[in-house]
C-alpha positions in Angstrom: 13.3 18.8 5.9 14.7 19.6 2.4 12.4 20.9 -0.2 11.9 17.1 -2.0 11.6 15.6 1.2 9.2 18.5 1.8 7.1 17.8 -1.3 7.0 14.0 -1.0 5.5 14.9 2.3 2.8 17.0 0.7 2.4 14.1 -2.0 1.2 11.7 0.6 -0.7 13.8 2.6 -2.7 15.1 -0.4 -3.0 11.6 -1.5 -4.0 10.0 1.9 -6.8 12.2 2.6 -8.0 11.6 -1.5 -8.6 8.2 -0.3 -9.9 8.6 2.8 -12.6 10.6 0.6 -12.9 8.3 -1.8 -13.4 5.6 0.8 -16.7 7.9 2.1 -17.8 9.1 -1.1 -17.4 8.7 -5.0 -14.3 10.7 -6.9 -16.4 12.7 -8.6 -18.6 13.9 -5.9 -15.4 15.7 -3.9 -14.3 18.7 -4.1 -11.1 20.3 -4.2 -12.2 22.3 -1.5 -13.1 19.3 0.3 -9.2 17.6 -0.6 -7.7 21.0 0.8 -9.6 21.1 3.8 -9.0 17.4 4.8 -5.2 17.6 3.8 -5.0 21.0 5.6 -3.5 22.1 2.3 -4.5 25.0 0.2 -6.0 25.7 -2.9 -3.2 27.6 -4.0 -0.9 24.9 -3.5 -3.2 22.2 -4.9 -3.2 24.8 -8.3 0.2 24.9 -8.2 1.1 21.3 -8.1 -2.2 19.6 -9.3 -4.8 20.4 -12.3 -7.0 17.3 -11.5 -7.3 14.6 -8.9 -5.5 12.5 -11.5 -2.2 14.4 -11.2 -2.1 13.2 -7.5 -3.1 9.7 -7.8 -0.8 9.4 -10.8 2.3 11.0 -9.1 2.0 9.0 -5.9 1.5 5.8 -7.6 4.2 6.4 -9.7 6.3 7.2 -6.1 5.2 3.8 -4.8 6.0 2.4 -7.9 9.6 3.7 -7.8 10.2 2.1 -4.2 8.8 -0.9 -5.6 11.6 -1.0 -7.8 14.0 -0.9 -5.1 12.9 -3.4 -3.6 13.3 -6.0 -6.6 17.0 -8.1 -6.0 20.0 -6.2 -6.6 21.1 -7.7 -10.2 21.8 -6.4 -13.5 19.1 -7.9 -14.9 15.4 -9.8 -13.1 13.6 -12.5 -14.6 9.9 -11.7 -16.1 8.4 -14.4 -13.9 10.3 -12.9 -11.0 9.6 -9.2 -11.8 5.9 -10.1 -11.8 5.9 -12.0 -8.9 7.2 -8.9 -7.1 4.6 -6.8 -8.5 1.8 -9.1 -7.4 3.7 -9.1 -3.8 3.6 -5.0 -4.4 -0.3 -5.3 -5.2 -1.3 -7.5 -2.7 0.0 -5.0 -0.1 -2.2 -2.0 -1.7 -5.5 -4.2 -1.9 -7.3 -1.6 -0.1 -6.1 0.9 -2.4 -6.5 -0.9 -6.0 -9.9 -1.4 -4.8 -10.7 2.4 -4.1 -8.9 3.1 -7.5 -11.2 0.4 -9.4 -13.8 1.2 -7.7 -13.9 4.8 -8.8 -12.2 3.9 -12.4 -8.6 4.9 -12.3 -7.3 2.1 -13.8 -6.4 4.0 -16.4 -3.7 6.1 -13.7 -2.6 2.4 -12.8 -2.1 1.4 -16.3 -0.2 4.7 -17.1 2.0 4.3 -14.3 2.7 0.8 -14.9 3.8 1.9 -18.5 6.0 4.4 -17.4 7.9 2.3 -15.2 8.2 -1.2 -17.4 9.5 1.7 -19.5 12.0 2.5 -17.5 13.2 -1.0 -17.1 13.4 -1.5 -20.7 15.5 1.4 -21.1 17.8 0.2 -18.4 18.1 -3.3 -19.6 17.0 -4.8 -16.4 14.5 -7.6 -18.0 16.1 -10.6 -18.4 14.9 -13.3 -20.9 12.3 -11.6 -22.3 11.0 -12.0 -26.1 11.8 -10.0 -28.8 8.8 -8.0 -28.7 9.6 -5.7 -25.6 10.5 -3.3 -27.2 7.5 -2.9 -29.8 5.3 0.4 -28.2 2.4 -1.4 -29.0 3.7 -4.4 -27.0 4.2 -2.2 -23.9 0.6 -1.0 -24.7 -1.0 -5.0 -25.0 1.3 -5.8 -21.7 0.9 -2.6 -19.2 -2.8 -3.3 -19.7 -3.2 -7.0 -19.3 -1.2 -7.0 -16.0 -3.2 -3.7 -14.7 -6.5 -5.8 -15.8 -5.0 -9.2 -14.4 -4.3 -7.5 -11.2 -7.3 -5.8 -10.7 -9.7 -8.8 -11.3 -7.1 -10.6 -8.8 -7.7 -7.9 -5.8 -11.3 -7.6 -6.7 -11.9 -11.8 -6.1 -9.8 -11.2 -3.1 -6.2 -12.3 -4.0 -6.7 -16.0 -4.3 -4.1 -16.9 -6.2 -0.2 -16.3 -4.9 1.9 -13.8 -6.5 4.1 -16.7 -7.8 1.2 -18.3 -9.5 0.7 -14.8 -11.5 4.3 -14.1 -12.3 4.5 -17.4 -13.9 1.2 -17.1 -15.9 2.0 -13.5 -16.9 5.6 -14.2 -18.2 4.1 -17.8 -20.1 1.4 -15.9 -21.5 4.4 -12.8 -22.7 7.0 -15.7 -23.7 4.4 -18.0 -25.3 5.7 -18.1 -29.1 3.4 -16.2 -31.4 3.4 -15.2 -35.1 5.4 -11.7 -35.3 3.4 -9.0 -36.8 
C-alpha cells in the first residue's frame, strides 16, 4: 500500500469508528482517547493529522465528496438540476450518516465541504446554465447553505421526496429571476 493509499486508509478508519461513537454517545462526550482506542490508532498520529474531531469529519466528507464527483456524467459541463439530483442520489445513500452529523450539529462541516467543492466546479467551468450570480462569494455562501439545510430537513423526514424532485426545485429556486444586488 502506498503512503496515500495508506492515509486514506487511516482516514476511514478514524472516521468509521467516530461514528460508531457518535452513534452510542454525543460528540462531545468522546474522547480522543476513546477515538484512538476504537480506531486502534494513536494519539500521536491523531496529533499529527487531526486537532479536533472536525478535521476528520471534514476531510472524509470532503473524500466522499470528491468520489461523488466522479461519479456525475462524463461532460464538459452538468446541468444544475442534474448536479443536484446527483447530490440528493449522493445524500440519500449517507442517511444514516447526515443523521449522526445533524444530530450532533456538524452541519456546519457539511456546509463547508459542500462550498469547497461547488467551488471547485465553478472554477472548472463544469455548471452549465447557471445564472449570472455563481460566481458572487456571497452567492456560494446563500447556496452551499440552503442545499446543506434542504438536505438535511430531507433526511431528517425520511427522504420523501425523490432526488429529481429536489434537483429541480433547487435549480428553480437558483435560476428563478431576481433583482441583482
Amino acid at each position: 500500500m502506498n503512503p496515500h493509499e495508506r492515509k486514506q486508509q487511516n482516514l476511514k478508519t478514524i472516521y468509521r469508528a467516530l461514528l460508531e461513537l457518535m452513534m452510542a454517545k454525543p460528540l462531545a462526550t468522546i474522547s480522543i482517547t476513546e477515538l484512538c482506542q476504537r480506531a486502534q490508532v494513536s494519539r500521536t498520529y491523531f496529533y499529527r493529522h487531526y486537532q479536533n474531531f472536525d478535521q476528520i469529519i471534514a476531510a472524509y466528507q470532503t473524500q466522499n465528496m470528491l468520489h461523488y464527483l466522479r461519479r456525475l456524467p462524463r461532460t464538459d459541463q452538468i446541468t444544475l438540476p442534474e448536479l443536484m439530483t446527483h447530490y440528493f442520489d449522493h445524500t440519500k445513500m449517507e442517511t444514516e450518516t447526515y443523521l449522526l452529523l445533524i444530530k450532533n450539529n456538524k452541519l456546519d462541516v457539511l456546509v463547508k465541504t459542500f462550498q469547497t467543492v461547488f467551488k471547485l466546479l465553478i472554477k472548472q467551468d463544469r455548471i452549465g446554465g447557471h445564472g449570472p450570480n455563481i460566481t458572487n462569494p456571497y452567492y456560494l455562501l446563500f447556496f452551499s447553505g440552503g442545499v446543506i439545510n434542504i438536505a438535511a430537513n430531507w433526511v431528517s423526514n425520511g427522504c420523501i421526496e425523490s432526488p429529481q424532485y429536489l434537483g429541480q426545485m433547487i435549480a428553480h429556486f437558483a435560476l428563478s429571476p431576481s433583482t441583482s444586488v
